[in-house]
C-alpha positions in Angstrom: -11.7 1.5 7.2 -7.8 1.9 6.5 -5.8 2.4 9.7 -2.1 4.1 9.5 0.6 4.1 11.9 4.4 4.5 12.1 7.2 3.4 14.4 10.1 5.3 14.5 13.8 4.0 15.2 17.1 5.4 15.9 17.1 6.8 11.9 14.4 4.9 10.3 10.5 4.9 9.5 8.3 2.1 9.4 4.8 2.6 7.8 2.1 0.5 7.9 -1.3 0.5 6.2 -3.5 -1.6 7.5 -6.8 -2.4 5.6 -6.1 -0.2 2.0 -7.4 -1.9 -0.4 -8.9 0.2 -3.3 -11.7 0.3 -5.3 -10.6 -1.3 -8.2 -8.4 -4.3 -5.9 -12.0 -4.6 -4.2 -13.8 -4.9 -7.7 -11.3 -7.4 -9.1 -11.5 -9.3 -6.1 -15.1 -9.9 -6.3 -14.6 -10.5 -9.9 -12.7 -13.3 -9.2 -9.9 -11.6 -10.4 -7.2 -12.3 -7.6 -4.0 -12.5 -9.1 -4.6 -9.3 -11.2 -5.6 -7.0 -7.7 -2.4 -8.6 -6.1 -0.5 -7.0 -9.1 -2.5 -3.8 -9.3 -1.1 -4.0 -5.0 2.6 -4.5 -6.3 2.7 -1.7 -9.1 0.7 0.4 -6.8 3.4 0.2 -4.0 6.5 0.1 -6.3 4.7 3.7 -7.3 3.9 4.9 -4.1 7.3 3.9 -2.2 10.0 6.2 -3.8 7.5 9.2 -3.0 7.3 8.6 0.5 10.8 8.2 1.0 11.2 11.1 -1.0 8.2 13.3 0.8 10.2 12.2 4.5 13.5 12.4 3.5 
């Protein structure tokens, strides 16, 4: 199961997910397909990041 948390400093956020890996990471994985899911992971987060800094901001 994922876990979430933050930490907040003086004017900064950290987030951490812990344990998010999706369906199709998990499916590539088992497919042998590791250097694929690690790049799915990288495009996902280079997606996700500017809308969470936009959503707290």
């Amino acid at each position: 199961m994922a876990k979430s948390f933050a930490i907040f400093f003086d004017t900064e956020i950290v987030i951490s997910l812990e344990n998010s890996v999706t369906q199709t990471e998990k499916t590539l994985l088992k497919g042998g397909y590791d250097n694929l899911a690690e790049q799915v992971r990288l495009y996902l987060e280079k997606i996700i990041k500017p809308e969470l800094k936009s959503l707290i901001e």
